[in-house]
N, C-alpha and C positions, 0 to 999 in steps of 0.2 A: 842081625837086625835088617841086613840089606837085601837078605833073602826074603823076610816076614814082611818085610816095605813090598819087596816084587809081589809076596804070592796074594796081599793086599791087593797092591795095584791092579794085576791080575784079575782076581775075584773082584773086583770093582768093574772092572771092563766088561767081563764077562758078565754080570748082572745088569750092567747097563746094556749092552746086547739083545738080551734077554729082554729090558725094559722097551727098549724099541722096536723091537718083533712085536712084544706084546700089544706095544701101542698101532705101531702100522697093523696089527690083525684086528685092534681094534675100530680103527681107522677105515679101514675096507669094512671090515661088518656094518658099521655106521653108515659109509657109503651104500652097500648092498641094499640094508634098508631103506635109506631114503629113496634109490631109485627105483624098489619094491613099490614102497607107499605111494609114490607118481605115477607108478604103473598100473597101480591098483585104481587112484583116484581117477586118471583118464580113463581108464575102462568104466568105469562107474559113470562117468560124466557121459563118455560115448552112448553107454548101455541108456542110460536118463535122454539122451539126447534122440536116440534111437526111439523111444520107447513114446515122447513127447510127438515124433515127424508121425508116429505111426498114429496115434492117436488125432494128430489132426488130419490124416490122411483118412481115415475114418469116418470121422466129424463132418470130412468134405464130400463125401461120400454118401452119408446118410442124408446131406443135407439135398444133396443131387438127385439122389430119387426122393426125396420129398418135394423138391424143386417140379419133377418130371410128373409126380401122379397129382401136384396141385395142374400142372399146365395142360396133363389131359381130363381133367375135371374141368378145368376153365372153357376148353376146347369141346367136350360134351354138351357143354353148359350150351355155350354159344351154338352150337347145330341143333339143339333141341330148342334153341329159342329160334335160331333160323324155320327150322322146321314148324313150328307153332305161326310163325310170322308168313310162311310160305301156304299152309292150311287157312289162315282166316281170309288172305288174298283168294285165295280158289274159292274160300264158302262164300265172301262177297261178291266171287264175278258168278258165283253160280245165282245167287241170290239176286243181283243183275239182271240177271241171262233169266231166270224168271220171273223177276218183274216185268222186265220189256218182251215177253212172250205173252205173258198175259195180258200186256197193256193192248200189244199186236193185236192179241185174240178180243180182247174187249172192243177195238178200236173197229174192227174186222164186223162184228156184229152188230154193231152202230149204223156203220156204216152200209147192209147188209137191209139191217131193219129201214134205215133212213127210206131207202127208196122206196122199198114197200109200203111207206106212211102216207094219206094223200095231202094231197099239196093246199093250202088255203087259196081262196078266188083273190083275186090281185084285183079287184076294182073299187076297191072297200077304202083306198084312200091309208089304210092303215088301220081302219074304225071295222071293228066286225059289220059284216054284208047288211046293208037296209039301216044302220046305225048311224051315218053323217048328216045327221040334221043340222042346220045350220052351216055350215062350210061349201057355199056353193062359189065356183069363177065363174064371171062376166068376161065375155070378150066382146 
């Protein structure tokens, strides 16, 4: 009986043993995985995070030469409007510069002709010549 108690006892231990292995391998596998699945999900999260910088980095990008070809569109703008602004002043002072040419030249001719013109008799009072009847001075 005291033999079949030990080889009991025994085979009791021994399977609890056994239970324990079992369990701590269970134990570590459980572990394994969870710190698999953490590994997994920070890479994933990294990969997401990676994938979100590059896309704004992108975005900031595209926006920057859209940025760069509105600002030399704006800058074309403004020189071709300079330059439109700088042409009307030139066709005004030419426009100017030939009006008072011609004024010159008109003025040039006037005055060219004047002298040429003869002169009225100055004794007429202001009345064309043999015209001031009536307006005589007593002294």
């Amino acid at each position: 009986i005291q033999l079949e108690k030990m080889k009991q006892k025994q085979e009791y231990e021994r399977r609890r043993r056994i239970a324990e292995e079992k369990h701590k391998e269970w134990v570590q596998k459980k572990r394994e995985e969870k710190r698999w699945e953490r590994e997994q999900k920070l890479s994933k999260e990294m990969a997401e995070k990676a994938t979100r910088e590059l896309e704004k980095m992108q975005l900031k990008e595209k926006a920057e030469v859209k940025y760069q070809e509105w600002l030399k569109k704006k800058r074309a703008e403004e020189a071709e409007k300079k330059k439109k602004e700088q042409e009307k002043v030139k066709e005004r002072e030419s426009e100017l510069q030939e009006k008072k040419e011609k004024s010159e030249k008109i003025f040039k001719e006037w005055l060219h002709n004047a002298r040429n013109k003869p002169r009225p008799i100055l004794d007429g009072y202001g009345f064309p010549p043999g015209k001031s009847a009536g307006l005589y001075f007593y002294y």
